[in-house]
Every structure is written in structure tokens, then in C-alpha cells.
N, C-alpha and C positions, 0 to 999 in steps of 0.2 A: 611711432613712425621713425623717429631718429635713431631706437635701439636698432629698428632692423637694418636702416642704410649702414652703421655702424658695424653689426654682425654679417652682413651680407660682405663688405668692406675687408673683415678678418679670415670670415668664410675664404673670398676669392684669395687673399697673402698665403692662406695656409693650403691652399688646394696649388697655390704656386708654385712655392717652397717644396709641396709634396714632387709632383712634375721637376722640379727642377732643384736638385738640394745643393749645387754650388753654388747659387747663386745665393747664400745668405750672407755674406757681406757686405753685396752690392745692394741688398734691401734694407741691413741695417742701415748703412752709411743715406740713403736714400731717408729711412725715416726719424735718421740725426737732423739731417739738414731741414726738412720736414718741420723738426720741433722745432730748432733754430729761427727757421724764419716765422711762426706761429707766433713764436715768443718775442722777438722784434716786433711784429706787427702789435703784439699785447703793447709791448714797453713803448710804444711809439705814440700809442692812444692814450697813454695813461699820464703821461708827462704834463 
């Protein structure tokens, strides 16, 4: 069940990306910050 929210998830970025090809910087920098705060939230639990 989490593979496909996960593939559905990728599905919809690249059907994006496709529709719209400027716009990949503004998705990378979206899924920097993305991992950033993933990763805070890890480091914050784990202390």
C-alpha cells in the first residue's frame, strides 16, 4: 500500500515536470528542503 502512495507520488512529479519542464529547479529546491526538514525532524527524535 505504501509502494503505490509512493509510486503514485513519483507518477504525479514526472507527469509534472513532463507538462511543465522549467520548472525543475523550483522542484528540486522544494525536494532539498523537503529532505532538510525530514532530516531535522529524524535528528530531533533521536537525541
Amino acid at each position: 500500500m505504501i509502494k503505490a502512495i509512493i509510486f503514485m507520488g513519483l507518477g504525479a512529479l514526472i507527469f509534472y515536470l513532463y507538462q511543465n519542464p522549467g520548472e525543475m529547479t523550483s522542484v528540486i529546491d522544494q525536494g532539498k528542503a523537503l529532505i532538510n526538514q525530514g532530516a531535522s525532524i529524524v535528528q530531533e527524535n533521536t537525541q
